[in-house]
N, C-alpha and C positions, 0 to 999 in steps of 0.2 A: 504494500500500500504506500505510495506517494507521500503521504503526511506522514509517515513513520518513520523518510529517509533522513538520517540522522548521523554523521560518517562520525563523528567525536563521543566520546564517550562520557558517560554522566554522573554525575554525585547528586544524588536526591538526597537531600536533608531536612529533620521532620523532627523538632521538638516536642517530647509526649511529657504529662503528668497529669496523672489520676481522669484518664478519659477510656477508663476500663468498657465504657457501654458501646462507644462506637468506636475503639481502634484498629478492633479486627477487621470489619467492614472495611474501614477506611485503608488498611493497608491491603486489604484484597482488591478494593479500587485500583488502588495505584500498580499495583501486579499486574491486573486483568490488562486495565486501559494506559499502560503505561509502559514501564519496567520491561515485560517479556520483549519489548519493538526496541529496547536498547541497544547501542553495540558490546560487543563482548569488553568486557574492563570496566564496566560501570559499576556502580557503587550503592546501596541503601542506608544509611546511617542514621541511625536514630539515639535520642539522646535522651534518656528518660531520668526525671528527679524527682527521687523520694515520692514517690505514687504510693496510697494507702490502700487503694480501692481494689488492687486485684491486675492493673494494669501491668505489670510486672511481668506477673504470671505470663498474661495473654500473650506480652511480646516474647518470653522465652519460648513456649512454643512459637509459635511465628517463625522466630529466627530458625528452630531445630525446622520446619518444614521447607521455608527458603532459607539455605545458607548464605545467601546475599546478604541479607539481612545482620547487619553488625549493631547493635547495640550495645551503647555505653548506658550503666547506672551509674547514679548517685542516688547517696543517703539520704542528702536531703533540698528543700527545694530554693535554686539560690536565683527565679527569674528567670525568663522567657529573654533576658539580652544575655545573659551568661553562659545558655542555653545554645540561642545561636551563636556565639562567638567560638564556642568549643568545637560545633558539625562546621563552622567555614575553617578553619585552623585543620581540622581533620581531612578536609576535601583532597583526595588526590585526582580525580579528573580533569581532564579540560575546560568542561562545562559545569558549573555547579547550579543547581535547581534548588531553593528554599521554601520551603509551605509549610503553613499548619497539619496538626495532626486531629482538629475536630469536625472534618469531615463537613465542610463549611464551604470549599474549593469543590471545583470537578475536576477531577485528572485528566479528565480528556481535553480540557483546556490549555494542560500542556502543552500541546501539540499548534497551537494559534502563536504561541513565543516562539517555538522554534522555526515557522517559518522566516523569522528575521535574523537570527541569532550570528547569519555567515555577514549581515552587513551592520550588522551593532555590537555594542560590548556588552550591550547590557537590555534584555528585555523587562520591560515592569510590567505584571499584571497588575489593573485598576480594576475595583470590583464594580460590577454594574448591576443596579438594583440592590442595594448592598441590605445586608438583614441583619441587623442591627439596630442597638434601643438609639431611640432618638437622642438621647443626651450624648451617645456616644457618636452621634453622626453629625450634631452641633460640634462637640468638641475636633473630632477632626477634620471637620472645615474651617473654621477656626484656625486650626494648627497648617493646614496646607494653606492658605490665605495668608497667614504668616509669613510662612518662606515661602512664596511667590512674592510677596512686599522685598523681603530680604534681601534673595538671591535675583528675583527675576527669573526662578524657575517655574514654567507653569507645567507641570505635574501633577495628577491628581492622586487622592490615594497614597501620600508618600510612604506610609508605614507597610503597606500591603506584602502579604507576605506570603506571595506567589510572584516567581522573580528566575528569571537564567540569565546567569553572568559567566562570563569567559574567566576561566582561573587566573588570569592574573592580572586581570582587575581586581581583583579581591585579595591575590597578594599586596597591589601597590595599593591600594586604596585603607583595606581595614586596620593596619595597623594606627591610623591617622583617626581612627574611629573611637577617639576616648571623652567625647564631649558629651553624649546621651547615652546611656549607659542601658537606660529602660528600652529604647525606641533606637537598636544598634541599624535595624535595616535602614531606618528613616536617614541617619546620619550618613549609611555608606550610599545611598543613593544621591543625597545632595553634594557629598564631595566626591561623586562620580561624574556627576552635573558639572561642579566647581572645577573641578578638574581636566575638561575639558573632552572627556569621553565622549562616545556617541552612547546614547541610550532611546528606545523606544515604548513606547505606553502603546498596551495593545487591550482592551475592556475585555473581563472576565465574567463568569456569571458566580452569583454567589448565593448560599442557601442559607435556610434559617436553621439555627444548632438544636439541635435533634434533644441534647444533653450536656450538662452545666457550665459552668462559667469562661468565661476568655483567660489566660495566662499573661496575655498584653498588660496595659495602663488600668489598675484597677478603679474602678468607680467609686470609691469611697474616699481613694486618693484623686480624683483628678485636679484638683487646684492645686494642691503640693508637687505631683508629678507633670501638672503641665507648666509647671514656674519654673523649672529644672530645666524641661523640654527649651523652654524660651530661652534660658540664662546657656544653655548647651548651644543653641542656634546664633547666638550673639558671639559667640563664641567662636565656635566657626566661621564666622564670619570677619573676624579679629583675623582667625589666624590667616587667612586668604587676602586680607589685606597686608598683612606685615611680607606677605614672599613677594609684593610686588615693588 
């Protein structure tokens, strides 16, 4: 199949904690409609922290059926930015893929980024119709409206986390990545921007979560984590002016 022709080989990266109800599902997704059309040397990494629920379990089998399938534990749960910083640090492909693990994406959506992939550095999935509480869909407008002010990046979606980027973008780029600690994608995508990369937004479709809460910006913190978010973007934006 044509949308499947893919010559580079992939690192899917997929932070898991305590989403025992739909992991399996969701990694059978990405098997079915993904993974099996890879080329040979591709990669499954998954990074699970201190899950109480049972999800543990589920991915040890998982793994013992596909042994693609590498997962890293942790004791215990240290964030959804420490989380992905450890699966991009681990990436050995050329291509590395980043998503959630709540079943929230469609795998098959994958395949709409890699039709660009050979003429960008960097594809962004933006979620279209996004499902999501409304406080959370002010707040990240809000926050993209920001750095579009900033940077003069107009991106939508910056946190979105369905994304394929060329591996070494993400060696030159994440090390530089220590300004937003909560929101590491938001930050590697604007000094991908900053940076002078080419990167492309291509709309995804998005579902409503089946079962419990986001890993992201929590809602109880958003003023305290989005003051951070702002004082990290200012920041960045310091540092982009002093290289000139």
């Amino acid at each position: 199949m044509n949308q499947h022709s893919l010559t580079d080989s992939v690192s899917i990266l997929m932070p898991v904690s305590n989403e025992a109800k739909v992991i399996r599902e969701v990694i059978e997704e990405w098997v079915d409609d993904v993974f099996q059309y890879l080329t040979e040397g591709s990669e499954f990494l998954l990074d699970e922290a201190g899950s109480t629920d049972g999800t543990r379990e589920i991915l040890k089998n998982l793994s013992e059926k596909y042994p693609f399938i590498k997962v890293t534990y942790n004791d215990k749960r240290d964030g959804f930015g420490n989380a992905a910083r450890r699966l991009y640090e681990k990436a050995n492909c050329p291509l590395i893929f980043f998503t959630d693990s709540d079943g929230q994406y469609l795998a098959k959506d994958f395949w709409k980024l890699t039709k660009h992939i050979e003429k960008y550095d960097m594809v962004h999935g933006v979620k279209l119709g996004r499902k999501d509480s409304v406080f959370r869909r002010i707040f990240s407008f809000l926050f993209n409206k920001y750095i579009n002010f900033l940077f003069s990046i107009y991106f939508l979606d910056m946190n979105s986390a369905f994304r394929l980027t060329k591996a070494d973008i993400i060696k030159n780029v994440l090390p530089d990545c220590v300004s937003m600690p909560i929101l590491v994608n938001a930050e590697l995508l604007v000094r991908t921007v900053a940076s002078n990369f080419e990167v492309k937004q291509v709309y995804i479709l998005h579902r409503e979560r089946k079962h419990g809460r986001s890993r992201g910006l929590r809602s109880f913190r958003y003023l305290i984590d989005g003051m951070i978010a702002v004082i990290g973007l200012y920041n960045i934006k310091s540092s982009y002016r002093e290289k000139v």
